[in-house]
N, C-alpha and C positions, 0 to 999 in steps of 0.2 A: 137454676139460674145463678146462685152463689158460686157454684161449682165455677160454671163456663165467665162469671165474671172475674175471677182470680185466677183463673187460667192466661184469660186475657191478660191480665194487668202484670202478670209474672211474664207474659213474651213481652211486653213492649216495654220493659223494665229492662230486659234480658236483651231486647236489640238496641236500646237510647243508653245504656251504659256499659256495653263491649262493641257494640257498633259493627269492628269486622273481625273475625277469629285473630287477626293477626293482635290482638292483642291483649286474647285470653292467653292466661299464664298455665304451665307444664301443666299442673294440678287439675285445672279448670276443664283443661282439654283431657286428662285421665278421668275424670269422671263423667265427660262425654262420651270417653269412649268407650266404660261403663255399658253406660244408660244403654247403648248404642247397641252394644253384644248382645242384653237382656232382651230388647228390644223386639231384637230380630230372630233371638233362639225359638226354634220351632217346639219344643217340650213345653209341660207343664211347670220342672222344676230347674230353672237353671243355675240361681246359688243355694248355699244354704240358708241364706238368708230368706229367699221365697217361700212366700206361700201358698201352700197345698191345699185344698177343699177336698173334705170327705167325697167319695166318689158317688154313694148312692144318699142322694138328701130329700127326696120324696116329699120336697113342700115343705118339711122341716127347717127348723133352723140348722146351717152347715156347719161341720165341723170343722176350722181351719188349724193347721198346724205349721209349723217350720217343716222345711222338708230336708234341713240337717244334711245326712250321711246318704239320702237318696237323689241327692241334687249331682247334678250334670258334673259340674266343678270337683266336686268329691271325690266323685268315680271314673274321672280323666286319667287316665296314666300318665305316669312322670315321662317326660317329652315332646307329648302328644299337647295342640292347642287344644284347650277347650273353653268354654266363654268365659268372657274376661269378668269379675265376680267383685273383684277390691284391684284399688290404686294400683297397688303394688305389682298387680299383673299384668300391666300394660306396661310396655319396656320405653325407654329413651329412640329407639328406632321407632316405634308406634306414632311415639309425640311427634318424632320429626316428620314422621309419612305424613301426618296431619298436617301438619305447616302449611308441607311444602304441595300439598292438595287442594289444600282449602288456599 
């Protein structure tokens, strides 16, 4: 119940003080587009920041870990996209596709 009450109060917080995209800032909209990649990545591990749960946990308490050097981002080859992980991999053309979408 706490959970879904601060869920709440973080969207209506999140629509009564940006109102309409067009007035989130470069930043605001990099970390949407973030959340957005994580989101939607189909794996288990997609930065190295996430985390991984032991595979067999048998009712036990599980073991989570970072999943570091086995994360999607990690093992992307240099050119190829792979999910957007930090700020910084979201390009100035990204932010503008957004703009000019949203």
């Amino acid at each position: 119940m706490k959970a879904s009450l601060i869920v709440f109060s973080l969207m209506l917080y999140h629509s009564l003080s940006f109102g309409s995209d067009h007035y989130l800032s470069d930043e605001q909209i990099r970390h949407l587009l973030v959340a957005e990649s994580i989101r939607i990545f189909p794996g288990k591990c997609p930065c190295p920041y996430s985390l991984e749960k032991k595979k067999s946990c048998f009712g036990k308490k599980c073991k989570v870990r970072l999943c570091g050097r086995k994360s999607a981002w990690s093992r992307t080859p240099t050119g190829y996209l792979g999910p957007l992980c930090f700020s910084t991999d979201v390009t100035d053309e990204m932010v503008l596709w957004y703009r000019q979408t949203r």
